[in-house]
TORKOL-4160 file (C-alpha; in steps of 0.2 Angstrom, whole numbers, padded with zeros to 4 digits, m for minus):
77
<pt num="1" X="0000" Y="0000" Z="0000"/>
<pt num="2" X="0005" Y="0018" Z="m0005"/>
<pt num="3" X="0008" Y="0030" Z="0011"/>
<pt num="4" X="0008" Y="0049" Z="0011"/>
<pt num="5" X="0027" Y="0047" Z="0017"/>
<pt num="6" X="0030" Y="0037" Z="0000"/>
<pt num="7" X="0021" Y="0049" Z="m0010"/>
<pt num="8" X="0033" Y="0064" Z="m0001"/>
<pt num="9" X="0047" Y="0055" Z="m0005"/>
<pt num="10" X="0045" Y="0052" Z="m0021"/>
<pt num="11" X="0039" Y="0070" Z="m0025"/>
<pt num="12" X="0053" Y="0077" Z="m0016"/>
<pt num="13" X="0066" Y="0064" Z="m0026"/>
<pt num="14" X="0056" Y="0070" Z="m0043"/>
<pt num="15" X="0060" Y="0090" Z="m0038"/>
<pt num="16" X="0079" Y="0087" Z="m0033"/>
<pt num="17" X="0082" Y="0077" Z="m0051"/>
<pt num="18" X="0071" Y="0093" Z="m0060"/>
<pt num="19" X="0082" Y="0105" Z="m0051"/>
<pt num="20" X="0099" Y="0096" Z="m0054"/>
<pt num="21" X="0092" Y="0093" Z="m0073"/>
<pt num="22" X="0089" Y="0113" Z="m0073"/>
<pt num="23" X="0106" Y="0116" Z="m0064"/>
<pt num="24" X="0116" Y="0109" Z="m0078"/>
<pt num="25" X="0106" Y="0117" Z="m0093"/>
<pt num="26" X="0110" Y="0134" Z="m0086"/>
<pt num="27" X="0129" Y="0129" Z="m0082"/>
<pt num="28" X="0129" Y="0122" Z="m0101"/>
<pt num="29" X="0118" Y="0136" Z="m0109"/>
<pt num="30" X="0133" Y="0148" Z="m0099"/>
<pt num="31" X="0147" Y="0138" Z="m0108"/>
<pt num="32" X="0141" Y="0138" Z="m0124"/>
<pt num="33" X="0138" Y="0157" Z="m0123"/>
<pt num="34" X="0156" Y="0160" Z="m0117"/>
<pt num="35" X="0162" Y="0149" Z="m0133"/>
<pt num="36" X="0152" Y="0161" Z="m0143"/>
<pt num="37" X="0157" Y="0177" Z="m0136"/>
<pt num="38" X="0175" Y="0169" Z="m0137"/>
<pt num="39" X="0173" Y="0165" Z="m0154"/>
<pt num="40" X="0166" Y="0182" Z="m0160"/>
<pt num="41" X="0181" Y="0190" Z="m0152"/>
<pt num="42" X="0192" Y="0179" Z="m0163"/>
<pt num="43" X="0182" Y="0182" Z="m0177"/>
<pt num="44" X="0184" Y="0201" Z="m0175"/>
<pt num="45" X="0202" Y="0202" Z="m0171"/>
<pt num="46" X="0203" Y="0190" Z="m0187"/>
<pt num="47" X="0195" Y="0203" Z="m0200"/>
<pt num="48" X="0202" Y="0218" Z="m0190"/>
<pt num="49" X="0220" Y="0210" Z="m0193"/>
<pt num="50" X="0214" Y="0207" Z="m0213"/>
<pt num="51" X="0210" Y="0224" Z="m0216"/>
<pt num="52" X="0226" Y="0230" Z="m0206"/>
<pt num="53" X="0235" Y="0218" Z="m0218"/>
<pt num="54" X="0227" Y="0225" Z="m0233"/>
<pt num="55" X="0228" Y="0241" Z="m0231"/>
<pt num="56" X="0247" Y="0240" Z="m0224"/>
<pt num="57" X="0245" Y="0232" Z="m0245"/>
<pt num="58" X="0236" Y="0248" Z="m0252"/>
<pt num="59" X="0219" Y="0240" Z="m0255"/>
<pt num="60" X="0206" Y="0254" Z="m0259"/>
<pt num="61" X="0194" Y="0251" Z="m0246"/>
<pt num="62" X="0180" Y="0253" Z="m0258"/>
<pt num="63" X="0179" Y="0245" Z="m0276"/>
<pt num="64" X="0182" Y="0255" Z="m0291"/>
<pt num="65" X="0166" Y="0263" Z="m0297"/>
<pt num="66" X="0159" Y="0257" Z="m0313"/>
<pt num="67" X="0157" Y="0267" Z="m0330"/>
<pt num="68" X="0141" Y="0272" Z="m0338"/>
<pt num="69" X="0138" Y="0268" Z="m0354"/>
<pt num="70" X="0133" Y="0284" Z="m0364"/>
<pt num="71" X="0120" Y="0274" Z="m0376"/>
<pt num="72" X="0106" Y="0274" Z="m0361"/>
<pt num="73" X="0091" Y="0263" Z="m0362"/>
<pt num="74" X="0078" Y="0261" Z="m0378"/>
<pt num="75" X="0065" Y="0273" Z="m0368"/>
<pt num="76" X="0080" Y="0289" Z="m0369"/>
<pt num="77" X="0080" Y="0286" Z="m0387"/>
């Protein structure tokens, strides 16, 4: 037969595992943020080091700009 004291127990064994359980999602969701902000900051010193390099180069920033053609479209004519 069931008692209130086995019900108790149980519920109360139930509630430490959901607690433990939610313990180690925030302790894994925190290290998978810090590997992302870690990674951004790679990332960033990466490009900002590629753009230091070619610009030490001489690399126009920008791309040249294109020429118009001087014909225009069949509705200017």
């Amino acid at each position: 037969m069931i008692t209130k004291r086995d019900t108790l127990y149980e519920f109360k064994q139930a509630n430490i595992l959901l607690r433990a359980k939610e313990v180690t999602n925030t302790a894994l969701l925190k290290g998978i943020l810090k590997l992302a902000l870690v990674l951004g900051k790679v990332l960033l010193k990466l490009f900002h080091n590629q753009f230091l390099i070619m610009e030490n180069l001489g690399v126009e920033k920008t791309p040249p700009k294109v020429k118009e053609e001087k014909g225009g479209t069949d509705a200017d004519k």
